[in-house]
MIVODREN-466876 format. One line per 4 residues: number of its first residue (from 0); their letters; for each residue x, y, z of N, C-alpha, C, CB. Coordinates in steps of 0.001 Angstrom, whole numbers, plus 500000, padded with zeros to 6 digits. Glycine has a CB too. Layout:
NUM> a> X,Y,Z,X,Y,Z,X,Y,Z,X,Y,Z  ... $
***
This chain:
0> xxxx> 560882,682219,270101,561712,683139,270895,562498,682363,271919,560851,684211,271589  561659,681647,272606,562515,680856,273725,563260,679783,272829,561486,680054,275039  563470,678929,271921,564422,678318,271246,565414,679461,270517,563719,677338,270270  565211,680357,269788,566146,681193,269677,567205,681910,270946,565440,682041,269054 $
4> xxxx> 566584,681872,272094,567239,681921,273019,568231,680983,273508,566555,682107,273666  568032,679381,273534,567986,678508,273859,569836,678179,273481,566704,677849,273297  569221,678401,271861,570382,678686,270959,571553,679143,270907,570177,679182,270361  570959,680572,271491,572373,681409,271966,572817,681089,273371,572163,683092,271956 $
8> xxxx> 572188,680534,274039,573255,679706,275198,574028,678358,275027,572451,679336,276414  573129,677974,274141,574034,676931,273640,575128,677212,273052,573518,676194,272861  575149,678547,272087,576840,678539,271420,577211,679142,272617,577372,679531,269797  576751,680073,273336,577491,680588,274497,578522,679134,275126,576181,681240,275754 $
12> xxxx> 577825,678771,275637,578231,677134,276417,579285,676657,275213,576527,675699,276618  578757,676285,274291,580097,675763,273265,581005,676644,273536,579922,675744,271573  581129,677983,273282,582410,678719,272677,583002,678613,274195,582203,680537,271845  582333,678593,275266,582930,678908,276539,583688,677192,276842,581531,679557,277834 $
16> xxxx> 583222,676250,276318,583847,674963,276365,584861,674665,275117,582710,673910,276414  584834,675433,274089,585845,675680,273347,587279,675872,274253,585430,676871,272530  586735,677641,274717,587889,678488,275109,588476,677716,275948,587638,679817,275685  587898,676500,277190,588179,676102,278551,589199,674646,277506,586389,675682,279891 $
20> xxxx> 588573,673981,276654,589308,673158,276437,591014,673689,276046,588549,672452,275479  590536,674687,274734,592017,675331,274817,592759,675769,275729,592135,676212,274271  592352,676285,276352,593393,676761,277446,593859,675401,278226,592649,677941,278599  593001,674300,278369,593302,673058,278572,594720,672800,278116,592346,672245,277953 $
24> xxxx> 594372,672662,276997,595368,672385,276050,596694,673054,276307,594890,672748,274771  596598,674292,276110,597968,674770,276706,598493,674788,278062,598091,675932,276443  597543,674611,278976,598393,674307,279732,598945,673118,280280,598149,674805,280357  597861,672092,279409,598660,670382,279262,599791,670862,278615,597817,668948,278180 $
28> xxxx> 600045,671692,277640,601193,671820,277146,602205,672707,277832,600992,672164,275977  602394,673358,278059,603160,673497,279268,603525,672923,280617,602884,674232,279510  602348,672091,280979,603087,671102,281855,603844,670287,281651,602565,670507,282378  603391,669625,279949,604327,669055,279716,605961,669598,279433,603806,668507,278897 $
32> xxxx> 605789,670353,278882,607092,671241,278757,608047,671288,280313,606507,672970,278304  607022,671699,280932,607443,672037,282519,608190,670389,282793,605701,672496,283823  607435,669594,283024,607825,667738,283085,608978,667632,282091,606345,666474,282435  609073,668262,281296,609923,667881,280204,611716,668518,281118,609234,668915,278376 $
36> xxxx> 611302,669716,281193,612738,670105,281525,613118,669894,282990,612975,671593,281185  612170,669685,284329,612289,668803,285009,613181,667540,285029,611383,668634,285013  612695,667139,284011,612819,665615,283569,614325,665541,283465,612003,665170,282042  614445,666722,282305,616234,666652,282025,616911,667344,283575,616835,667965,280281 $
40> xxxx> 616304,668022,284011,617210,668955,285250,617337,667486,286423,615958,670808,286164  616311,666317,286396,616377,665745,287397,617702,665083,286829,615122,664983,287856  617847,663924,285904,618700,663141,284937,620204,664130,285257,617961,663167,283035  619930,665289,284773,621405,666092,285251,622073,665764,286635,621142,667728,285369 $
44> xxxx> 621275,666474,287602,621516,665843,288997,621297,664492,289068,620700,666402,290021  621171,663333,288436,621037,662403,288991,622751,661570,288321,619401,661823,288674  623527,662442,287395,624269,662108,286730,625445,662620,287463,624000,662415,285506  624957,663919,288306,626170,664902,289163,626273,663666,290523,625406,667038,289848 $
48> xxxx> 624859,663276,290923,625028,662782,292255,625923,661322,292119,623467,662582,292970  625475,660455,290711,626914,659770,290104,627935,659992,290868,627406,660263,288751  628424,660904,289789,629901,661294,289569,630242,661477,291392,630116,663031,288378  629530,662350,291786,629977,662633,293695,629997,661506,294210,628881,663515,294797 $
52> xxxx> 629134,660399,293591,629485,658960,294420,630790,658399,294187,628513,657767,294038  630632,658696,292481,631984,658094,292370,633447,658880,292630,632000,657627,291034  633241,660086,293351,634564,660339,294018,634233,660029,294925,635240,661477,294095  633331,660076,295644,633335,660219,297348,633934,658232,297930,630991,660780,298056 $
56> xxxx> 633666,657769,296912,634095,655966,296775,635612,656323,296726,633439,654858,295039  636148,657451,295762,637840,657371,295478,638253,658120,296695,638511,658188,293901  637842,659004,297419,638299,659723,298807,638108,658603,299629,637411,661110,299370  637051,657994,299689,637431,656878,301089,638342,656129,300635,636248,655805,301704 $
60> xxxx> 638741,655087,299270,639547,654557,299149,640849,655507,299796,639434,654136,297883  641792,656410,299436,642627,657688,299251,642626,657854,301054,641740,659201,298089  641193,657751,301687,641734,658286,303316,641584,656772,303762,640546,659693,304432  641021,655539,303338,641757,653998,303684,643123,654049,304063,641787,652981,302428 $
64> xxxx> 643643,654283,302467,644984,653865,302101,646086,655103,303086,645125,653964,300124  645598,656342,302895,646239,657493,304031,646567,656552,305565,644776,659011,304418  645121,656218,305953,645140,655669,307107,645819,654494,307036,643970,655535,307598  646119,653478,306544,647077,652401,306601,648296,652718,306607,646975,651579,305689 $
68> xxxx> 648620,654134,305347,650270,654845,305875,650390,655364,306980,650845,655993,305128  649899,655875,307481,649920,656522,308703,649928,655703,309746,648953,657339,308846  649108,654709,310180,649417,653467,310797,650744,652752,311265,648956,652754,310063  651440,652862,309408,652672,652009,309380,653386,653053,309340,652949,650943,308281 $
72> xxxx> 653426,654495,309928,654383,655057,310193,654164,655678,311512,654709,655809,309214  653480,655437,312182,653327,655610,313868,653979,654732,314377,651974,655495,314538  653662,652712,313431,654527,651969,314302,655487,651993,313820,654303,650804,314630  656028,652554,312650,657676,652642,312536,659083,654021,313406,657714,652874,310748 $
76> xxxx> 657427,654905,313810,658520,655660,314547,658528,655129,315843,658339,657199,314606  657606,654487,316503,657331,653979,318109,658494,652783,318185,655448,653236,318444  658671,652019,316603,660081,651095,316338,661303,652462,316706,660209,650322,314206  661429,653045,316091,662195,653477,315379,662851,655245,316472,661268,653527,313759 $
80> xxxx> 661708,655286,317185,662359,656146,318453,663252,655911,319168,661713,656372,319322  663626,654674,319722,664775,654722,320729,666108,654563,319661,664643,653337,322023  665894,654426,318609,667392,653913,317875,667691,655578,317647,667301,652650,316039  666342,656488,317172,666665,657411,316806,667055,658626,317555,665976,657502,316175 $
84> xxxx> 666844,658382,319296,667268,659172,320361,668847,658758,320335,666410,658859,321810  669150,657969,320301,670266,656777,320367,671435,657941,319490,669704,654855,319309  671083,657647,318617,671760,658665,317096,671575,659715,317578,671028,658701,315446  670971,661006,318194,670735,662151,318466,671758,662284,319574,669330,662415,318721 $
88> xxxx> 672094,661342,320681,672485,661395,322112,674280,661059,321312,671482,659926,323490  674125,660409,320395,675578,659833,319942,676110,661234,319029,675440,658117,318814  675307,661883,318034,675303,662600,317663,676037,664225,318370,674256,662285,317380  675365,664117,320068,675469,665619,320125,676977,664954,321288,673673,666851,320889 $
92> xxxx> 677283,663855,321373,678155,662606,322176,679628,663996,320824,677521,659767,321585  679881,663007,319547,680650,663598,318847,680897,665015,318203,680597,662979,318248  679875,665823,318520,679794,667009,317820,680967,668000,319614,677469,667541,317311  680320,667322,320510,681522,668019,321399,682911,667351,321489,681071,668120,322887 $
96> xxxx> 682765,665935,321103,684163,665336,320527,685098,666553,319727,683764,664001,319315  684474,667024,318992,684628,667419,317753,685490,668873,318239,683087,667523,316855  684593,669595,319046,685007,670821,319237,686275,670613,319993,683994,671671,319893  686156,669634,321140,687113,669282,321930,688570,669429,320787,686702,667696,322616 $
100> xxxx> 688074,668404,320259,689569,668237,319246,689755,669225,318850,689697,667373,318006  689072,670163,317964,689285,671325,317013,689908,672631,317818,687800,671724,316297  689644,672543,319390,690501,673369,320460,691782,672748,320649,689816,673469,321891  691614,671533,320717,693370,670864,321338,694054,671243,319723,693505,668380,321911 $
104> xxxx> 693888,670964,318561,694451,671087,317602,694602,672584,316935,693901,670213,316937  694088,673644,317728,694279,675085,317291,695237,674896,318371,693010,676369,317286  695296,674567,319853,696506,675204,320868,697439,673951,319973,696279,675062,323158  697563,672951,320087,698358,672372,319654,699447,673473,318065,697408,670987,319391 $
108> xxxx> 698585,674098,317533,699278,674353,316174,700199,675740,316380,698045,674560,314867  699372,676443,317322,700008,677815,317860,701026,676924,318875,698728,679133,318760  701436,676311,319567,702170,675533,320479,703616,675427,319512,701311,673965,320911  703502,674437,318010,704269,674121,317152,704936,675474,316958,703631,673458,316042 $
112> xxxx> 703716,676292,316006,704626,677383,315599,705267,678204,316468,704050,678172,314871  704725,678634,318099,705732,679184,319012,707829,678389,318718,704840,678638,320829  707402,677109,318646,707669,676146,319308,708893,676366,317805,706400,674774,319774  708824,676258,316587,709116,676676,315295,709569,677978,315040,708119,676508,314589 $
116> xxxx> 709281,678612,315679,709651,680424,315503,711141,680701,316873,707580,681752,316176  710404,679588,318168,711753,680337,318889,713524,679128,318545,711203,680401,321208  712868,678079,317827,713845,677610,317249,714851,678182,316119,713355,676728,316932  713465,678624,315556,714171,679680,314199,715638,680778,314577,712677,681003,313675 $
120> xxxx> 714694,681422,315998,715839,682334,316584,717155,681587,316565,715533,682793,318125  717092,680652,317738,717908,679575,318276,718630,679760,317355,717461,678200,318539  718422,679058,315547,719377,678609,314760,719927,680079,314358,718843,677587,313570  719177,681050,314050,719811,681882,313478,720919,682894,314817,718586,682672,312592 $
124> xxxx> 721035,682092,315633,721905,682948,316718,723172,682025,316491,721243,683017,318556  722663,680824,316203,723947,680198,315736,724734,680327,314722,723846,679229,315635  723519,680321,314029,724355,680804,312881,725269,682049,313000,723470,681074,311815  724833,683146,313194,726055,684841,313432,726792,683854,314104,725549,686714,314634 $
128> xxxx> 726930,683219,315601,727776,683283,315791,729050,682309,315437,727473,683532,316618  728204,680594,315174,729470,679981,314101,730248,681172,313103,728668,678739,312875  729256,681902,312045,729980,682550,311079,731175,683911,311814,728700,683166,310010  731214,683958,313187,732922,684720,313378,733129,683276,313750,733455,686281,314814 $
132> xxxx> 733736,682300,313801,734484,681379,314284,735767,681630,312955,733572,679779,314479  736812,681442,313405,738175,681767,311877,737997,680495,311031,740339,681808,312443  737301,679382,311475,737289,678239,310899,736018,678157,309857,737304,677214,311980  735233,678811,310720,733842,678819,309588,734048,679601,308286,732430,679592,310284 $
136> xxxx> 734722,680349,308899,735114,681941,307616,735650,681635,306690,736134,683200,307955  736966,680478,307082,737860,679625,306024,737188,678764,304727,738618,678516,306907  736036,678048,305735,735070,677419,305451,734115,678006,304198,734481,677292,306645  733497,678636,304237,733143,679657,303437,733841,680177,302569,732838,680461,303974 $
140> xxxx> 735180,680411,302687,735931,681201,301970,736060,680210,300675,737299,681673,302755  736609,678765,301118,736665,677715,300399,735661,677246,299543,736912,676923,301084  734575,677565,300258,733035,676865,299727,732866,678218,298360,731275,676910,301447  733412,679654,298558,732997,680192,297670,733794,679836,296123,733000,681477,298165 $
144> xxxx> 734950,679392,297063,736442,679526,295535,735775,677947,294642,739126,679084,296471  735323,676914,295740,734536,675547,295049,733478,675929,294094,733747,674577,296190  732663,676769,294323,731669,677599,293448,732065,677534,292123,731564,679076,293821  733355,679087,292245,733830,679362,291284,734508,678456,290063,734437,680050,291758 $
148> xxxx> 735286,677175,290933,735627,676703,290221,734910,675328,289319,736531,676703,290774  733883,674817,290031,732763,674580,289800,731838,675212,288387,732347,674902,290973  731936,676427,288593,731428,676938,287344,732578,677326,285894,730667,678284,287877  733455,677225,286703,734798,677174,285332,734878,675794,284851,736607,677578,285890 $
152> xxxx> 734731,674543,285687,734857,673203,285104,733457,672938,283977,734895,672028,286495  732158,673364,284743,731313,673485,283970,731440,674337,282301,730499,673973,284861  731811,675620,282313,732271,676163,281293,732789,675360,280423,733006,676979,281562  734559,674797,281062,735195,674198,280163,734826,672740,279565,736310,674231,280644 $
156> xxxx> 733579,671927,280187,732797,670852,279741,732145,671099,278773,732036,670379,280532  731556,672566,278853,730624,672664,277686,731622,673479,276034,729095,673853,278416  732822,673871,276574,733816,673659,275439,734448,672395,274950,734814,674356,275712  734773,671570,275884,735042,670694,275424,733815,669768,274563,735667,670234,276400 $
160> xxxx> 732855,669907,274902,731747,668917,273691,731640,669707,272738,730068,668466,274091  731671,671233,272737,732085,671812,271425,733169,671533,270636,732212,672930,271539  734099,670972,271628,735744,671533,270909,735237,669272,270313,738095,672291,272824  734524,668838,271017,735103,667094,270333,734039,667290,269356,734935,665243,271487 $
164> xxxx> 733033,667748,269066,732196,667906,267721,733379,668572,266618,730661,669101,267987  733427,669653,266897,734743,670155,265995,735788,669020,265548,735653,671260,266900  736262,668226,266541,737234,667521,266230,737235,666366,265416,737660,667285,267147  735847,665865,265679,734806,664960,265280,735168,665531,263547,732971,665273,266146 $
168> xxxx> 734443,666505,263461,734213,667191,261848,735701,667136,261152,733608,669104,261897  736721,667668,261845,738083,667417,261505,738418,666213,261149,738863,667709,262410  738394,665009,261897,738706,663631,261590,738115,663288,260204,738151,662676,262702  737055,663696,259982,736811,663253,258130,738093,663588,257343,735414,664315,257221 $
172> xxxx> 737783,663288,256197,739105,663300,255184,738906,664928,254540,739007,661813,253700  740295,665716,255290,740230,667315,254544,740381,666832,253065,741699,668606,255042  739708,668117,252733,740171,668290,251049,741075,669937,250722,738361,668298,249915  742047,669902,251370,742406,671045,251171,742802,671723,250124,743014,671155,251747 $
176> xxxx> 742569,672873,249806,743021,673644,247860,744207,674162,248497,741763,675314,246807  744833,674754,249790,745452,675217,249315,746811,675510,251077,744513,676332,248353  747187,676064,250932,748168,676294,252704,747210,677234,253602,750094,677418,252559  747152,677852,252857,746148,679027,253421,744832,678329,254217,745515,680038,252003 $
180> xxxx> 744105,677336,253635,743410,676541,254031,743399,675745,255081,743325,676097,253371  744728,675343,254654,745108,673950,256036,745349,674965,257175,746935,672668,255786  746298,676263,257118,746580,676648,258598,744681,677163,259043,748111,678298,258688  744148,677806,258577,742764,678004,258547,742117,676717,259840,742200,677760,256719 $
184> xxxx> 742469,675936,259155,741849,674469,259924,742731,674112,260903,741696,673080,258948  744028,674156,261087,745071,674017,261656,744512,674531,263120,746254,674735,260922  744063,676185,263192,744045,676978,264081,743109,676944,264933,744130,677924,263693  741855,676188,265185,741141,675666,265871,741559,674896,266428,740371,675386,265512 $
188> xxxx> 742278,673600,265716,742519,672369,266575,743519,673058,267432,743075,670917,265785  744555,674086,267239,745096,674104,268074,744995,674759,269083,745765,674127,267796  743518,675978,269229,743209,676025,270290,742153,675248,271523,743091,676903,270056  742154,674388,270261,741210,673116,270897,742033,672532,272118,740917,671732,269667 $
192> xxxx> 743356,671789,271656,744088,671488,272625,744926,672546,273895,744871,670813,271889  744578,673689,273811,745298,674384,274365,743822,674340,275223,746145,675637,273637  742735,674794,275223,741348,674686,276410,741377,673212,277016,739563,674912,275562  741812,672017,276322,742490,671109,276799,742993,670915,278199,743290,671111,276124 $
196> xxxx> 744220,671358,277723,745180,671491,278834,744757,672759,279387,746733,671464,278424  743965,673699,279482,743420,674345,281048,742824,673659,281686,742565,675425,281151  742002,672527,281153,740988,672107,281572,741345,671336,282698,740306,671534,280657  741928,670669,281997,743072,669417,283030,743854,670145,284346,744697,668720,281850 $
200> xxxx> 744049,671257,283971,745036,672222,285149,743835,672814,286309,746000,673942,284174  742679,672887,285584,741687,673393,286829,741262,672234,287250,740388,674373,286512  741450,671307,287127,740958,669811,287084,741337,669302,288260,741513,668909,285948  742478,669675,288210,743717,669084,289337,743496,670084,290168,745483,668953,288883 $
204> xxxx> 743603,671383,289947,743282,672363,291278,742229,672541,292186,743290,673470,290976  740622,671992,291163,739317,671706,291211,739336,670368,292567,738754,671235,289483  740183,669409,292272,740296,668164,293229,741049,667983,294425,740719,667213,292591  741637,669087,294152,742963,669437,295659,742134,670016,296133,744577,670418,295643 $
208> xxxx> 740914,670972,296048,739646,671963,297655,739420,670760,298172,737623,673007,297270  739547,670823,299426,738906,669836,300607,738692,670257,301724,739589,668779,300955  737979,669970,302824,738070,670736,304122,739588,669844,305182,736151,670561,305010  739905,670752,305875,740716,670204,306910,740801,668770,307213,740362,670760,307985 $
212> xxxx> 739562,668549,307853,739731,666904,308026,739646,665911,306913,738705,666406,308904  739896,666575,305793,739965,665393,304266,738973,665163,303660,740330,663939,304419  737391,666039,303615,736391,665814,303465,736105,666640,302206,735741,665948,304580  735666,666038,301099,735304,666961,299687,734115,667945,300208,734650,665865,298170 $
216> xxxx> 734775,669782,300204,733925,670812,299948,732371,670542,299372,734669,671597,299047  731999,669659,298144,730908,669306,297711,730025,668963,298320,730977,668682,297100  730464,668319,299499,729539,667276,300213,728585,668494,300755,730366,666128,301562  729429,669555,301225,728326,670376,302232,726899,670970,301252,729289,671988,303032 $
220> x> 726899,670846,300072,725909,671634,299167,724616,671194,299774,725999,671287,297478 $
***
C-alpha cells in the first residue's frame, strides 16, 4: 500500500515536472522570439540613429559653410557700406538734378511755343498787310500768270516727246499705196510743227515774266 502510494507521487512529481519543463520550454521560446524581434527593432534604430548621424554630419557641414558665407558677406558689406551710401547720396544728388531739369525744360518748351505762336501772329499780320501793298498784288498777279504758264510749257514738253516719237516713226522709210495715204501721214507732221511753233511763242513769253528789279518770278517758289 505504502509503495503503491509512493508511486502515485512519483508520477504525480513526474507529470508536474513534465508540465513545468514545458511550459519552460515555451516560454524559453518566446523569449526567444521576444530577443529575436528586439534584436531586429534594436538593428532598425541602430541603422535610423546612422542615417541621423549621417545628416546631422551634412547640417553641420551646410551651417559651417552658411557661416563662412555669412562671414564673407558681413565683411563685404562693412567693405562695401560707405561706397554704397556714396551711390545712394549721389543717387538721390541726380534724381533732383533730374527734376530740376525736367522743370527748366517744361518752362523752357511752353516759353518756345509762347514764343512760336506770338511770332506766328507777327508774320501773319504781315502778311494781310504786305498783301494790300499795289506791289505785292502785282507780285502775285505775276506769280499766278508764271504758274499758268509754267503748266502750258509743261503740257507742250510732254507733246513735244510725243510729237519727236511720232517723228522718230516717220523718219523710217514710208511705204505708201497710195495719196490718200501720204496726206493721212502728211497731217500729223503737220500739226506736229504747228504745236512747234506755239511752243516756241510761249517760250519767249514764258522768259519775258520777271519781277521789276530783273529778277526771274521762279526764284520766289
Amino acid at each position: 500500500m505504502d509503495n503503491t502510494n509512493k508511486l502515485t507521487n512519483l508520477d504525480k512529481i513526474l507529470l508536474k515536472l513534465v508540465f513545468q519543463v514545458d511550459q519552460g520550454s515555451q516560454r524559453q521560446k518566446g523569449v526567444k522570439e521576444q530577443i529575436q524581434i528586439h534584436s531586429e527593432n534594436i538593428q532598425k534604430k541602430k541603422e535610423h540613429i546612422a542615417d541621423l548621424l549621417v545628416k546631422s554630419r551634412q547640417l553641420d557641414d551646410e551651417i559651417n559653410r552658411m557661416q563662412k558665407i555669412s562671414t564673407h558677406t558681413i565683411q563685404n558689406y562693412k567693405v562695401w557700406k560707405p561706397t554704397c551710401l556714396l551711390l545712394t547720396q549721389h543717387e538721390e544728388n541726380f534724381e533732383k538734378q533730374l527734376v530740376e531739369q525736367h522743370a527748366c525744360t517744361v518752362r523752357d518748351k511752353q516759353l518756345y511755343q509762347d514764343y512760336i505762336k506770338q511770332y506766328r501772329d507777327i508774320l501773319q499780320q504781315h502778311q494781310s498787310q504786305y498783301s494790300e501793298f499795289p506791289q505785292a498784288k502785282e507780285y502775285f498777279k505775276k506769280k499766278v500768270e508764271l504758274e499758268e504758264i509754267r503748266c502750258r510749257v509743261l503740257d507742250c514738253t510732254e507733246q513735244m516727246k510725243q510729237k519727236t516719237e511720232f517723228l522718230a516713226e516717220l523718219l523710217e522709210p514710208p511705204s505708201f499705196g497710195s495719196l490718200h495715204e501720204w496726206a493721212l501721214e502728211m497731217y500729223p507732221l503737220r500739226y506736229f510743227f504747228s504745236a512747234i511753233f506755239n511752243w516756241f511763242r510761249y517760250r519767249s513769253a514764258y522768259d519775258a515774266v520777271s519781277c521789276p528789279c530783273g529778277v526771274y518770278l521762279g526764284s520766289e517758289q
